[in-house]
N, C-alpha and C positions, 0 to 999 in steps of 0.2 A: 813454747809450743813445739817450736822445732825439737828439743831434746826429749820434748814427750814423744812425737812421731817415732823416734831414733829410737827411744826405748822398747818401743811397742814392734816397730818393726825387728826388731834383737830377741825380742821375747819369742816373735812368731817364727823367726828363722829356730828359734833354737827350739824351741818346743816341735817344729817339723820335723828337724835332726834326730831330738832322743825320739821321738813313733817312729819314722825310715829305720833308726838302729836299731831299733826296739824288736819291731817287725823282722829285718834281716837277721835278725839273732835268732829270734824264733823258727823262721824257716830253714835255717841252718841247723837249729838243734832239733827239728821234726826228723821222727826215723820211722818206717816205716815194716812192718812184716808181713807174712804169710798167713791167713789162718784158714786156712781151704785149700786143696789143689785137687779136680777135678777133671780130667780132659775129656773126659761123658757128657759135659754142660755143653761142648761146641756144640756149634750145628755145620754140619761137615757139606751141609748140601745149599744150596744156593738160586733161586730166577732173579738172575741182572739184568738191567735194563739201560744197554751200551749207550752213553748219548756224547762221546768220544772216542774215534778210532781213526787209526791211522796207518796203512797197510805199504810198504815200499821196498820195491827192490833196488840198489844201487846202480846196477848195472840196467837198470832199464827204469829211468825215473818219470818215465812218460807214462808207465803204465801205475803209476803212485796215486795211490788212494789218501787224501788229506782228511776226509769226513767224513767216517763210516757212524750209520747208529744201528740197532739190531739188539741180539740178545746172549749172555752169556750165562750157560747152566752148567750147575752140578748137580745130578739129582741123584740121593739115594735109592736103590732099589733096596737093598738091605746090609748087611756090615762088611758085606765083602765084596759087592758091585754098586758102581756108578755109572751112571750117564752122563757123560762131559763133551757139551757143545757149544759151539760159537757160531751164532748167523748173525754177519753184516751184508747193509746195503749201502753202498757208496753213492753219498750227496754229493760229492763235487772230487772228481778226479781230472788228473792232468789234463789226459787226452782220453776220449771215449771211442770204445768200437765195441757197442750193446752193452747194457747193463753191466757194473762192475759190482761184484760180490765174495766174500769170502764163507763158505757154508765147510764146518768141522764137527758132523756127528762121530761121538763114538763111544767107548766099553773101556773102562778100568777095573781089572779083576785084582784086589789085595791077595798078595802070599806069605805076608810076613806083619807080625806088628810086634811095638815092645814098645813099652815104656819106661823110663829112666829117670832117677832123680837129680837133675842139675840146677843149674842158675838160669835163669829166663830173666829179660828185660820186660820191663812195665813204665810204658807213655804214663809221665806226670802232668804236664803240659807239653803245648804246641803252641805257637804265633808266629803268625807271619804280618810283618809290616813293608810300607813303601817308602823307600829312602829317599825323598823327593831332589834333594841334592845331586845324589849319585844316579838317581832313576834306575834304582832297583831293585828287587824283593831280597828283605833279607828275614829270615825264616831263624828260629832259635826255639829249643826243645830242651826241657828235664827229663831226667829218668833214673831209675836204679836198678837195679840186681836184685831179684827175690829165689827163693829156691822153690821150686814145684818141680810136679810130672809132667814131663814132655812124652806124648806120646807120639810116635813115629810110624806110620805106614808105608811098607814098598807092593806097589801095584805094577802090573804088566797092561801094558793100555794099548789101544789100537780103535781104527776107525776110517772114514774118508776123508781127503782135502779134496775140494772141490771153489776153483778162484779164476775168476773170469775178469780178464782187464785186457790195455793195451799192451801192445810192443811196438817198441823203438829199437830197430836190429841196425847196427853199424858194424862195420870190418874195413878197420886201416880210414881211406879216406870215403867211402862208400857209404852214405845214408840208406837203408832199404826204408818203402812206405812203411808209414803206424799199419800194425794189422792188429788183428783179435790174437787174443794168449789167452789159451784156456788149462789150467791145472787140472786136469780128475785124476787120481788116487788113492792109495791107500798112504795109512802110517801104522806105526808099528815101535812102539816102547817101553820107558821103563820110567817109572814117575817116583816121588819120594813125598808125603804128606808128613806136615808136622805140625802138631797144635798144643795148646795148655790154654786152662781157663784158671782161675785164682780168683780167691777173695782177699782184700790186701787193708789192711788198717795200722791209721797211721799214728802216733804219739798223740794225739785229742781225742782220739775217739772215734774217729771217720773213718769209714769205710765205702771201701771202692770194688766193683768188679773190676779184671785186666784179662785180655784173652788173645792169642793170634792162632791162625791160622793159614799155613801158606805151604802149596804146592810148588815145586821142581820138578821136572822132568827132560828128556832130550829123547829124540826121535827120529826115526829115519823115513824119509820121504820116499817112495817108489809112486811116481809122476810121469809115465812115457806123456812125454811135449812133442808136437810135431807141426813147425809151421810152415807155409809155402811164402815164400818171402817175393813181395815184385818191385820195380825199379820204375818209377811212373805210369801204374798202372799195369805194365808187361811183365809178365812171368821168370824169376829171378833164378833164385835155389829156393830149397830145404834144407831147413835145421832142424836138430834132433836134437834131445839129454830126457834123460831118466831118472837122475837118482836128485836126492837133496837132503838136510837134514835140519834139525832144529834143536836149540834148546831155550824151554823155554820155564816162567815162574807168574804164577798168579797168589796175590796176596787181599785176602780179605782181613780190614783192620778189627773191626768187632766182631768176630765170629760167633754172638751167642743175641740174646733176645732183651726184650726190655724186663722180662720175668724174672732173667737170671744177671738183670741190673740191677737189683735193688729194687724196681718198679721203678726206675729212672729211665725218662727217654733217652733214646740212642738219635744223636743229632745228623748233620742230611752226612757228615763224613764218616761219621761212625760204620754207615751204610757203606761206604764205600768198598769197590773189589778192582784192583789195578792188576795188568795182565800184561806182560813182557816178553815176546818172543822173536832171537833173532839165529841165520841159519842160512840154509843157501837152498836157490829156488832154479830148476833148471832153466835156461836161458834168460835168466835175471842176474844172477849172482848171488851175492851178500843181499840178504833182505830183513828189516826189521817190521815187527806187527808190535802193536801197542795198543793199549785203549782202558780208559774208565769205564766204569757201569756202577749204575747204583742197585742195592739188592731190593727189590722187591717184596721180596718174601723169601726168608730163611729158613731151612730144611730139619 
């Protein structure tokens, strides 16, 4: 009975082995090509619905936004203008002196585009697991190299910042009270779009949409800041700065719809639009702005 068990367990280890090998053979000799490349499929315009932000300056971390939610758009007006905006509302910041908000309407006018035919990457998978041992995410991702049209946009952009928080003013060993910090301004720059859509099938027969779309740009802040700073109450100095600058990038991972999926749902990341922007804010310093949003509705 025992050398029957032994055999049977020997059978099933082995017959495991040759499907795992089997399997890894196959996935290794799957190759995968181009047969579409389209970059008219994006959808270039975007309504996000922020339900992560996070807004901070270094040099003034009282006045740090941990929780913003709001909206983040791109909207086409036609092929050579967009409307690109950001309003958050701060649900829990540091320290509060009225309502803290970050509001960014503004105008991107294109003056150039071209299109190119190079190598673009295409997301095979994604997985992220929890290392319960180590207690920590560890994340692992395939992909390969296809060639299509990368098409490229440089726009001249400009609009308001408008950001209302606190300030925490020190000088040497001198705390001044948290007071109100209010940003109104304008900006004023120069942006870079880049997108490609693709149809990609793979040695079986399967086919997949793969598309990105992602914005660069840097900026210059013109911000006159002016606070009256007090010392318990009582009347201190004034501080003054004007300028600042940013650079910043927004990445939308699926940039196209479930029509130009195959009629495949696009799952709640696919949605996803992550927005990165860091730069210097007058009487803050170094400040970094961040934040998710899911798309709503694609353009």
């Amino acid at each position: 009975m025992k050398r029957f068990i032994f055999t049977l367990i020997t059978f099933i280890f082995t017959l495991i082995t040759i499907v795992m090998f089997a399997t890894s053979l196959s996935y290794a000799q799957r190759t995968y090509q181009s047969i579409l490349s389209d970059p008219s499929k994006v959808n270039e315009g975007y309504i996000g619905l922020t339900y992560f932000g996070v807004d901070a300056g270094f040099g003034n971390t009282s006045g740090a936004s941990v929780l913003s939610v709001g909206a983040d758009v791109l909207y086409p007006i036609n092929d050579k203008i967009k409307i690109d905006g950001v309003a958050w509302y701060s649900l829990f910041s540091l320290a509060k002196e009225g309502p803290g908000f970050l509001l960014n309407p503004g105008v991107e006018f294109t003056f150039r585009s071209k299109t190119k035919r190079q190598d673009v990457p295409v997301l095979l998978s994604f997985t992220t697991e929890t290392d319960w041992f180590k207690g920590e995410q560890v994340s692992a991702w395939s992909s390969v190299t296809l060639p299509g049209d990368m098409k490229t946009d440089y726009a001249a952009r400009g609009g308001l910042y408008l950001r209302n928080s606190a300030l925490e003013y020190e000088e040497g060993t001198t705390f001044y009270d948290i007071t109100n910090l209010f940003h109104a301004g304008i900006y004023a720059g120069i942006g870079r779009n880049q997108q490609y859509y693709l149809h990609v099938q793979d040695s079986d027969g399967n086919r997949f949409a793969a598309g990105r779309f992602l914005r660069t740009y840097v900026d210059v802040l013109i911000l006159p800041t002016t606070v009256d700073l007090e010392l318990s109450g009582t009347p201190a100095k004034e501080v003054s700065e004007t300028l600042g600058w940013r650079l910043g990038a927004a990445l939308q991972l699926v940039p196209f719809t479930k029509e130009n999926n195959f009629d495949r749902k696009i799952g709640f990341f696919g949605n996803m639009i992550w927005r990165l922007e860091f730069g210097q804010r007058p009487l803050e310093g170094f400040f970094v702005t961040t934040g998710l949003s899911w798309a709503l509705k694609k353009l």
